[in-house]
C-alpha positions in Angstrom: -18.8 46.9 -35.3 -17.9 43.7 -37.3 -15.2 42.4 -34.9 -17.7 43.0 -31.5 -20.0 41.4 -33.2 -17.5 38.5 -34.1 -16.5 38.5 -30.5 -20.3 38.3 -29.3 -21.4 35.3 -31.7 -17.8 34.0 -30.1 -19.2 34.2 -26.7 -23.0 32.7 -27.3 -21.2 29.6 -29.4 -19.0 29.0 -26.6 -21.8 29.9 -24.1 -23.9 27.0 -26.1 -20.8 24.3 -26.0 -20.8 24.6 -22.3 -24.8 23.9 -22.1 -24.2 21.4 -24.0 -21.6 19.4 -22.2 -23.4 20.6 -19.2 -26.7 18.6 -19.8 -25.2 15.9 -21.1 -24.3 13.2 -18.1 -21.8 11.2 -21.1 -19.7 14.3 -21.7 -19.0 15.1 -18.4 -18.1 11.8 -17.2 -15.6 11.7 -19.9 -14.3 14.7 -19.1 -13.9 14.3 -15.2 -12.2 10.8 -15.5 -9.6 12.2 -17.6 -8.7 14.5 -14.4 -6.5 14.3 -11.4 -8.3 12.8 -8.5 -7.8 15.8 -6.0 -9.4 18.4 -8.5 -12.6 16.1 -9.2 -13.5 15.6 -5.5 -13.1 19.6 -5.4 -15.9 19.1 -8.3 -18.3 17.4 -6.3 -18.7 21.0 -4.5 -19.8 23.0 -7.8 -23.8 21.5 -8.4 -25.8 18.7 -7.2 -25.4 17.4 -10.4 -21.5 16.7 -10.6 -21.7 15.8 -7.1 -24.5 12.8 -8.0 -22.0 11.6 -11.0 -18.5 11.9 -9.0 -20.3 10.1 -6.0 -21.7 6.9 -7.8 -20.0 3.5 -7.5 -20.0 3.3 -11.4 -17.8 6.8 -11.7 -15.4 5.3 -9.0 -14.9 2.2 -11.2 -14.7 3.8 -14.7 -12.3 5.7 -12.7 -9.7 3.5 -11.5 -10.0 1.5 -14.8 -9.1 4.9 -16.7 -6.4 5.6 -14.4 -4.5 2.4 -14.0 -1.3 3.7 -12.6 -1.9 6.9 -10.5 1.0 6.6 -8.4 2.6 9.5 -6.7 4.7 8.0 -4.3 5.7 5.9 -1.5 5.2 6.1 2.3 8.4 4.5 4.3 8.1 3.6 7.0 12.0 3.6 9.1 12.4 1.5 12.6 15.5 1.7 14.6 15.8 -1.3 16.7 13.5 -1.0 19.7 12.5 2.0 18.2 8.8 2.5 19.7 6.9 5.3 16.9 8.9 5.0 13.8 9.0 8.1 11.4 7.1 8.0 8.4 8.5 9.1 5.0 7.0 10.4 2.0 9.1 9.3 -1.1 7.7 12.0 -4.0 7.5 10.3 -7.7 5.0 13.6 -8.4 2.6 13.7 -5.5 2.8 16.3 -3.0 4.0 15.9 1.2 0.5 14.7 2.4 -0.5 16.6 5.5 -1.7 13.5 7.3 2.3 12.5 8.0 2.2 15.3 10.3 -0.2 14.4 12.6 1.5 14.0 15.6 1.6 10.2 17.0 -0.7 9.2 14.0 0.4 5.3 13.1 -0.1 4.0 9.9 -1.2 0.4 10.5 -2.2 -0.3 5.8 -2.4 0.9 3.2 -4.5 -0.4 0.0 -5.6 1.3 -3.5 -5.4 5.3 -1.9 -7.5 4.4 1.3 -5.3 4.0 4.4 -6.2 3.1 8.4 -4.4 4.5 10.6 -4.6 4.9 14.9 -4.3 7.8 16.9 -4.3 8.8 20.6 -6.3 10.9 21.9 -4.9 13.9 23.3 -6.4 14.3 26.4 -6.5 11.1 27.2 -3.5 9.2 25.7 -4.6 5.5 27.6 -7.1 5.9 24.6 -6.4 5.3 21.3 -8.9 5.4 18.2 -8.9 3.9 14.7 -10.0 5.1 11.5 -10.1 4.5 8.0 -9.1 7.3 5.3 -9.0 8.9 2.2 -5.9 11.0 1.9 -7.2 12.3 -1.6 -10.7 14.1 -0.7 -9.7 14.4 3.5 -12.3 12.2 4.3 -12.3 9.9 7.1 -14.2 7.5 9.3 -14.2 6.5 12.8 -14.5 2.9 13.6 -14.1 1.8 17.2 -11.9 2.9 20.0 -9.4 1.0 22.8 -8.6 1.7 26.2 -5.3 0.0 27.7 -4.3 -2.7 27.7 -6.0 -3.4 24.9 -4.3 -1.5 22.4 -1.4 -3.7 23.0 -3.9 -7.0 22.2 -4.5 -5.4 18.7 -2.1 -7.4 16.1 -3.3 -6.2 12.8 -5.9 -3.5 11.6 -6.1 -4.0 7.6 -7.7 -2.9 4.2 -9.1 -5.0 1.9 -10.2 -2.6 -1.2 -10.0 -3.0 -5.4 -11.5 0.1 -6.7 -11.5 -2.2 -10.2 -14.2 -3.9 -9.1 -16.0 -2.2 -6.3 -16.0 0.9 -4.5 -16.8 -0.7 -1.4 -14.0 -1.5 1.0 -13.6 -4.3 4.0 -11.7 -4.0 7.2 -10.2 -6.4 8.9 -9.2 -6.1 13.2 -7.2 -8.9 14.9 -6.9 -9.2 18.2 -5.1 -11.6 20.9 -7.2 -12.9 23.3 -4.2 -15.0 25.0 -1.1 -16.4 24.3 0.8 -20.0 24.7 4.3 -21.3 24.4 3.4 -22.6 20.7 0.2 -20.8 20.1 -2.2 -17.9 20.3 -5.9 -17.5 20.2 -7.3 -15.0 17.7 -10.8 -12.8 17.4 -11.2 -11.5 13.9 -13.9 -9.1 13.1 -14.3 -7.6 9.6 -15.9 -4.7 9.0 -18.1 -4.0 5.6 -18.4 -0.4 4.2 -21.4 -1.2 2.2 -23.8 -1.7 5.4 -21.2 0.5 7.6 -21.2 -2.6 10.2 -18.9 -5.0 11.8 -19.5 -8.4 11.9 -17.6 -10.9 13.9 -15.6 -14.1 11.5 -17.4 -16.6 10.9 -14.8 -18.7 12.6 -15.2 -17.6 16.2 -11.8 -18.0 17.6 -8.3 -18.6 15.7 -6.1 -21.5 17.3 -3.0 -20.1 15.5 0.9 -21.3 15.8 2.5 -18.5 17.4 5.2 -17.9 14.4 1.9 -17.0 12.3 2.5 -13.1 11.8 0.4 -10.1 10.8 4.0 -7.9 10.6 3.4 -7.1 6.8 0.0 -7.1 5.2 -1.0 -7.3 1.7 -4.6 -7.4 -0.1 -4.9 -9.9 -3.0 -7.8 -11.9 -4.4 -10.0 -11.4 -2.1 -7.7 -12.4 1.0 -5.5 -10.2 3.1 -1.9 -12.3 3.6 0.1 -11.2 6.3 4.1 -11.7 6.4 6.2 -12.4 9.3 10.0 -11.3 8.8 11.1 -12.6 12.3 9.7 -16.3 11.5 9.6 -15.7 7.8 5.5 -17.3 8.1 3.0 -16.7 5.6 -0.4 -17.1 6.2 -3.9 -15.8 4.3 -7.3 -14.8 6.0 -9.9 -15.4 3.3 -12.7 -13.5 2.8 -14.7 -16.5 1.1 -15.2 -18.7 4.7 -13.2 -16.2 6.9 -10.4 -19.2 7.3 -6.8 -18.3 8.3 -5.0 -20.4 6.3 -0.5 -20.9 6.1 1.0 -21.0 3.0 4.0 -22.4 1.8 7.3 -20.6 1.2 9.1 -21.0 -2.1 10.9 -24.0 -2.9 14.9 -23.5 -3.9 17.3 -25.9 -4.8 20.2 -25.2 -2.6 21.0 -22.9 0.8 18.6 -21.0 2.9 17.0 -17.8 1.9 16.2 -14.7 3.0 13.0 -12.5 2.3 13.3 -8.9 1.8 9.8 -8.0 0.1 6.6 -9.2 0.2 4.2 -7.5 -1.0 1.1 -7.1 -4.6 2.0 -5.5 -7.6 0.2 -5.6 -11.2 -2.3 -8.2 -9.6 0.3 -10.7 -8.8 1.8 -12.1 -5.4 5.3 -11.2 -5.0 8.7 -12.7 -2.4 12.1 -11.1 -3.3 14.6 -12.9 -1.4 18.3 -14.3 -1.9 20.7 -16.8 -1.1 22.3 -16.7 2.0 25.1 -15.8 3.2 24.3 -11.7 1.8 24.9 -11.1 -1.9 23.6 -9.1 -4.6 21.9 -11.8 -6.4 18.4 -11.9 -6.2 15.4 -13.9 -7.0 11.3 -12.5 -7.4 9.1 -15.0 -6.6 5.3 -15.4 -7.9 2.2 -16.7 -6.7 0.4 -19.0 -8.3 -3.1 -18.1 -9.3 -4.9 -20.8 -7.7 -2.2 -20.5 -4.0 -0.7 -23.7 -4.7 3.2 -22.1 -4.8 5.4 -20.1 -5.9 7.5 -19.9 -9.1 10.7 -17.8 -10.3 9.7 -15.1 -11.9 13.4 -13.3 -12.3 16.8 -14.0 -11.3 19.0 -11.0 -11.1 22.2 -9.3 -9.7 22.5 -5.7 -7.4 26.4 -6.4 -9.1 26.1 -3.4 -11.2 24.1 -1.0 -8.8 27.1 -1.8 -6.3 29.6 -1.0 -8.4 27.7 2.7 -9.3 27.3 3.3 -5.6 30.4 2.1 -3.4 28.6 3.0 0.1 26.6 -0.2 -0.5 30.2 -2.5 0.0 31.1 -3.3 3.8 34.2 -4.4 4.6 32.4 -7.1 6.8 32.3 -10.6 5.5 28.9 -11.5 7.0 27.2 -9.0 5.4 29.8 -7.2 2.7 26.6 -5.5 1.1 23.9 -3.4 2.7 20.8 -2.2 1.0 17.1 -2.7 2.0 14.1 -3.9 -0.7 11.3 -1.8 0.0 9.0 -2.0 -2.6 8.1 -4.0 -6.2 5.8 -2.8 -8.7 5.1 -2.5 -12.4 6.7 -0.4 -14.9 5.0 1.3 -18.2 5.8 -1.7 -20.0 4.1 -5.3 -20.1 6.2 -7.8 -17.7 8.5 -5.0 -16.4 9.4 -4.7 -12.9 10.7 -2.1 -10.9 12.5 -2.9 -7.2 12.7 0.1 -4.7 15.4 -0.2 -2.6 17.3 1.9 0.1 21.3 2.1 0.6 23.3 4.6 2.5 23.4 7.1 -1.1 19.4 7.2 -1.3 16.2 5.2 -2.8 17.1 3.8 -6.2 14.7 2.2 -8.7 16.2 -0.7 -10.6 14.6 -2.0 -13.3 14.9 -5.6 -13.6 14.5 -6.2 -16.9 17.3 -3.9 -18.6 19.1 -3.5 -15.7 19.0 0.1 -15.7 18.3 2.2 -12.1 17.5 5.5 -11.1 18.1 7.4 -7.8 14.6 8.6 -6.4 15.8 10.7 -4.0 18.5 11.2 -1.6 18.8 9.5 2.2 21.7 10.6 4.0 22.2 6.8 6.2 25.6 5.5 7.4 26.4 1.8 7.3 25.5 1.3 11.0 22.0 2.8 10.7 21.3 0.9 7.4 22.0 -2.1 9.0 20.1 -1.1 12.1 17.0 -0.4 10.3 14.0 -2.0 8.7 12.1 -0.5 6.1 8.5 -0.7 5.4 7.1 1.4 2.1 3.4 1.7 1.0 2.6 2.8 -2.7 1.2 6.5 -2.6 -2.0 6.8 -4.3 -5.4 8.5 -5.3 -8.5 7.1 -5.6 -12.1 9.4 -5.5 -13.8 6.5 -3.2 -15.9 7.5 -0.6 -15.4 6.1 2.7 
């Protein structure tokens, strides 16, 4: 009789503890931010009540503060020359294949903080293509506008500007040629603000732009998306502030031309990778200054040793006697540590630049001819609870 009654005080104590963490808003935001971000949008589904605390802008703040580094992969993108709908891949470091890589003919145009837009056909009507923005974590997504052809082939960039750090609102930008000249091209930009769920045409009207000016690779940062062109090596910035397109400058070296593998954000800084030609395995990262004013050397380093480990990398070509790819820079658990991605013919290694050490991701069976007939593209993978 003792030990059922044990087990029924048991029962009403633990029966209390959930009340208690039940009514108590504090408790149960500290609890849920500790979660994965997949389970807690699940949550919003089990009362009105977790569904009011997951779905405020203040949870989706403390939450990406709390959760600093949630990454769970990458997204590489692989082009064959004149390849028209490059495969995406999903590069696992924990997350699982996300379902939206098998839509058919979906194109990934950005990616930015876990929300991604992305363009689809539709498929009774292929001349028509429609764009969206979405969150791969919760399902979610949001129609925005739709083309007919020609048009779609007018579009040049269709990009994210979101910091779930400081707001859970999110900003789109769409660029689109109007027409085309020997030396230049006239832009529309319209920009597209979550908060009201409107567009809104620049403030600019129309761009006058030199024609090398870019919007191949995009990348959000301080409140400015800067686009990346790898044909003309350009860099330009649309600014959020007085919607001007503004160039920037490329890094100053002391001797030789240079070639640009990676541009891209990581850890709130501006990044270039690039190296001396003609091809080597030293390398240099590049930084932004905070105020846009240049660039200064951040590391200098040597692919010497990762060579050496991996002996597909060495050609037997003296224009290019090694071939790898950069793909993607970001921050490792450690102030001021870096971490390059990179793709040879073995795989996708991560080589910290620091120590010097590197780690094979995962495997990529490639030959020397398709390595050097491919680009590579990579987004980082990850959640955010945002709602779009």
């Amino acid at each position: 009789m003792a030990s059922r009654g044990g087990r029924k005080g048991s029962n009403i104590r633990a029966s209390s503890s959930a009340a208690e963490v039940g009514n108590s808003e504090d408790l149960l935001n500290e609890i849920l931010v500790r979660l994965p971000a997949i389970p807690i949008l699940r949550f919003k589904l089990v009362s009105k009540q977790w569904y009011s605390i997951i779905s405020t802008q203040k949870f989706t703040v403390t939450y990406a503060k709390r959760n600093p580094n949630p990454r769970l992969g990458f997204l590489l993108h692989t082009r064959l020359n004149f390849q028209p709908c490059p495969p995406t891949l999903f590069l696992s470091l924990g997350g699982k294949h996300p379902n939206f890589l098998d839509i058919p003919k979906l194109e990934i145009h950005h990616v930015c903080n876990g929300l991604l837009c992305c363009s689809k056909p539709h498929v009774h009507a292929p001349e028509i293509t429609s764009y969206y923005v979405c969150n791969h974590s919760s399902g979610q997504s949001k129609w925005l506008r739709v083309l007919r052809s020609p048009c779609i082939e007018r579009v040049k960039a269709f990009n994210l500007a979101f910091d779930p750090l400081k707001s859970p609102h999110y900003r789109l930008v769409f660029v689109s040629e109007l027409s085309s000249l020997d030396e230049y091209h006239l832009i529309k930009i319209d920009v597209y603000l979550s908060e009201t769920e409107s567009w809104r045409p620049s403030k600019k009207g129309i761009y006058i732009l030199q024609y090398d000016i870019g919007f191949h690779i995009a990348v959000y940062w301080k409140d400015a998306i800067y686009w990346y062109n790898q044909k003309n090596q350009s860099l330009a910035y649309f600014d959020f502030d007085d919607d001007s397109v503004e160039s920037l400058p490329k890094p100053q070296v002391s001797a030789g031309a240079m070639t640009y593998y990676y541009f891209g954000e990581s850890g709130g800084h501006l990044h270039l990778v690039g190296a001396c030609r003609p091809w080597t395995t030293l390398f240099t990262v590049f930084e932004m200054k905070e105020d846009r004013s240049g660039w200064f050397v951040k590391y200098n380093g040597d692919f010497g040793a990762l060579a050496a480990a991996f002996p597909k990398m060495v050609t037997n070509k003296p224009n290019r006697p090694y071939v790898f790819s950069l793909v993607n820079l970001l921050r490792g658990e450690k102030e001021e540590e870096l971490i390059i991605v990179l793709t040879i013919p073995e795989g996708v290694i991560g080589y910290n630049v620091q120590d010097k050490t590197f780690e094979k991701l995962c495997n990529l069976s490639l030959s020397e001819r398709k390595m050097q007939q491919m680009t590579f593209k990579a987004h980082q993978y990850i959640e955010t609870v945002a709602s779009i």
